[in-house]
Short mmCIF file of the C-alpha atoms (twelve columns), coordinates in Angstrom:
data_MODEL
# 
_entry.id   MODEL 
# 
loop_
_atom_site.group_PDB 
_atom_site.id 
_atom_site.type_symbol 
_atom_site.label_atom_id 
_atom_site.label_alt_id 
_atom_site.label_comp_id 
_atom_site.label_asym_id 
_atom_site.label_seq_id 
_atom_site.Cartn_x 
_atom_site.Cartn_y 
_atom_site.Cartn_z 
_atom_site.pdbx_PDB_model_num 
ATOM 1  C CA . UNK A 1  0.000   0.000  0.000   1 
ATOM 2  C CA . UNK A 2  3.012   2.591  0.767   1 
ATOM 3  C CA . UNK A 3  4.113   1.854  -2.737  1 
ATOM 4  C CA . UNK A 4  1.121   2.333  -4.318  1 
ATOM 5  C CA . UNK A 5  0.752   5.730  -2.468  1 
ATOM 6  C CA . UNK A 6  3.775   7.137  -3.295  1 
ATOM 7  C CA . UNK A 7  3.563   6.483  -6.940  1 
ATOM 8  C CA . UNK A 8  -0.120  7.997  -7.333  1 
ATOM 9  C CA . UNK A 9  0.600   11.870 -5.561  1 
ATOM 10 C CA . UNK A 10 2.032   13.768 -8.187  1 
ATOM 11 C CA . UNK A 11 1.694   17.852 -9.263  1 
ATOM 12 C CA . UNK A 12 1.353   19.110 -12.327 1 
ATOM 13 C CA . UNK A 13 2.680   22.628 -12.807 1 
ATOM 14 C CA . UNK A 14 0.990   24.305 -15.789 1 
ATOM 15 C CA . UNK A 15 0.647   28.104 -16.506 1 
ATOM 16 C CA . UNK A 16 -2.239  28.983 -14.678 1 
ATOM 17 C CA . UNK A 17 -2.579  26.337 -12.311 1 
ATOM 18 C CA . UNK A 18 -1.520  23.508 -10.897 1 
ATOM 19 C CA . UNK A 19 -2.942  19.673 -10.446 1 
ATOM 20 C CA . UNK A 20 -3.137  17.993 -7.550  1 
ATOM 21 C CA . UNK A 21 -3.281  14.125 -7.764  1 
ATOM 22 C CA . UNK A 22 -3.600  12.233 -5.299  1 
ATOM 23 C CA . UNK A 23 -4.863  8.741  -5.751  1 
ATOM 24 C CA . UNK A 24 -7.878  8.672  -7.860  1 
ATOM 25 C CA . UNK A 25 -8.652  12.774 -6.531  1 
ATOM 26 C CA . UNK A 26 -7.698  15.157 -8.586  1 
ATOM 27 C CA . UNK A 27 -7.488  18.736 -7.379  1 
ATOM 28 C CA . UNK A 28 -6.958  22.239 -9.599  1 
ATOM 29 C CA . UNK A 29 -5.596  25.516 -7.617  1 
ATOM 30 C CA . UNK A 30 -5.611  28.387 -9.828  1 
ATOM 31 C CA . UNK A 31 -2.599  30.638 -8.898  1 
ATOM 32 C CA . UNK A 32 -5.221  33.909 -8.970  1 
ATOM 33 C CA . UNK A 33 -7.072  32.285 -6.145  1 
ATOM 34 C CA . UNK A 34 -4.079  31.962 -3.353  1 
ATOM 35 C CA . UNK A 35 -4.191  35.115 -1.219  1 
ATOM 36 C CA . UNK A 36 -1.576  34.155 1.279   1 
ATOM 37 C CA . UNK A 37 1.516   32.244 1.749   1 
ATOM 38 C CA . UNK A 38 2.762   31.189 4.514   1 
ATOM 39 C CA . UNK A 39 6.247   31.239 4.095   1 
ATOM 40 C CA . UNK A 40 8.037   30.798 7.702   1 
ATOM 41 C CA . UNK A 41 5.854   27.389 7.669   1 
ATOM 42 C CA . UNK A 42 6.172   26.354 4.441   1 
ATOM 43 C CA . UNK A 43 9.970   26.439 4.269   1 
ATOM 44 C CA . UNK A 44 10.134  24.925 8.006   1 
ATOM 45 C CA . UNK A 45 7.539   22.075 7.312   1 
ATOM 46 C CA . UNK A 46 8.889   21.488 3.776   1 
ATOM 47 C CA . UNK A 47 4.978   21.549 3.063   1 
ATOM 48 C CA . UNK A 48 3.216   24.872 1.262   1 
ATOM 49 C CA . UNK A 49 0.615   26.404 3.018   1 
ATOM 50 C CA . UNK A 50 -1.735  28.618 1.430   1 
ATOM 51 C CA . UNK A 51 -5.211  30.277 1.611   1 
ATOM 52 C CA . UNK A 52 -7.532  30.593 -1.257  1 
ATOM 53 C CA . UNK A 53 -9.548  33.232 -1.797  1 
ATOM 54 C CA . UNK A 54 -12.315 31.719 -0.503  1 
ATOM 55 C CA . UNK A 55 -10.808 31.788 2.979   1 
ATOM 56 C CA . UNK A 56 -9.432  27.318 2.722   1 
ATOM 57 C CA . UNK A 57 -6.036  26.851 4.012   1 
ATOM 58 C CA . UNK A 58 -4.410  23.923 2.055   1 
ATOM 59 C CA . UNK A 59 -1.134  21.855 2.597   1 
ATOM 60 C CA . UNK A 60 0.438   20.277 -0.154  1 
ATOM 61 C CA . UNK A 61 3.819   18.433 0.511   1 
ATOM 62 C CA . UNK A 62 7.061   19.722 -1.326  1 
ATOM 63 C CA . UNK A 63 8.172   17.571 -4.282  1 
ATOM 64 C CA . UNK A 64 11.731  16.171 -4.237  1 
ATOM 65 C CA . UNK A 65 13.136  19.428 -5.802  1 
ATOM 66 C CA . UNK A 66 10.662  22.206 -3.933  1 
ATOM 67 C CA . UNK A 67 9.803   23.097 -7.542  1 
ATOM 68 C CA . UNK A 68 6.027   23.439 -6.125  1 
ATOM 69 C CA . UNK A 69 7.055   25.913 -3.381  1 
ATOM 70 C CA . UNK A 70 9.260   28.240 -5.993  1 
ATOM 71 C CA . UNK A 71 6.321   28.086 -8.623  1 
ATOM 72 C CA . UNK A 72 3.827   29.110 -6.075  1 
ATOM 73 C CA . UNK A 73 6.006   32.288 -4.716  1 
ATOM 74 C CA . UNK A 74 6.756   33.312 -8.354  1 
ATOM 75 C CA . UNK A 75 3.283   32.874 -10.036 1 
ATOM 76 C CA . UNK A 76 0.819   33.850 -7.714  1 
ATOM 77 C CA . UNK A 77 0.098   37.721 -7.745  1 
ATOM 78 C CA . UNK A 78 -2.570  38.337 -5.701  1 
ATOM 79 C CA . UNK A 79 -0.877  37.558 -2.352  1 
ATOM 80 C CA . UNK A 80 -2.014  40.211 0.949   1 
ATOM 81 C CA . UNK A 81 -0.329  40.519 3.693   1 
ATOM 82 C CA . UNK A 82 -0.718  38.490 7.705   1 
ATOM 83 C CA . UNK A 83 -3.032  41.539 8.620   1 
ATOM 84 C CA . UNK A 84 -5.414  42.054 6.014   1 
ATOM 85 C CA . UNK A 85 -6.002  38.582 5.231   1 
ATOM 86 C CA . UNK A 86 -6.728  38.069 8.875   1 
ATOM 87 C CA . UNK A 87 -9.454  41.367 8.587   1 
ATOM 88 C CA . UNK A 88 -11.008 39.665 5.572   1 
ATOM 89 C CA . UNK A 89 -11.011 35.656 7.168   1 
ATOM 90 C CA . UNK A 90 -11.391 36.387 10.475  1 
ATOM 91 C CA . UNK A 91 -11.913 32.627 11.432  1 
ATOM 92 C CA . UNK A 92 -8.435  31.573 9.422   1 
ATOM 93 C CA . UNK A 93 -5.802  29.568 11.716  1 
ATOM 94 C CA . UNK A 94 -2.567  29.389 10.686  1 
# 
């Protein structure tokens, strides 16, 4: 079973998104819908964590490289800062 897990959770990085497979789920997060990044415990975890704009905070593991991480910070323009995001999602714990 650990093989089979590791082997089905894969990204893939396109230009306006990225997919998210894990198993038989597939997941798309648009880069225009991540408002934060939190970068202290992304690069401590080895694990991004982000909020879409609909106020979700998601954790996807790092791939071997941290090629997800670096795509994330570079591609995603709509990122707010600790305080405002925490005005506009009051109930958001990071």
């Amino acid at each position: 079973m650990l093989i089979m897990s590791l082997t089905r959770n894969y990204y893939h990085l396109e230009s306006k998104s990225v997919i998210v497979v894990k198993g038989t789920k597939v997941s798309n997060y648009n880069y225009a819908d991540v408002v934060y990044i939190d970068k202290e415990q992304s690069e401590r975890k080895r694990t991004v964590v982000f909020v879409t704009n609909l106020g979700h905070v998601r954790y996807l593991p790092f791939d071997k490289n941290g090629k997800i991480y670096d795509t994330f910070l570079n591609k995603c323009h709509n990122l707010v800062e600790l305080d405002e995001l925490q005005s506009r999602f009051p109930k958001v714990k990071l």
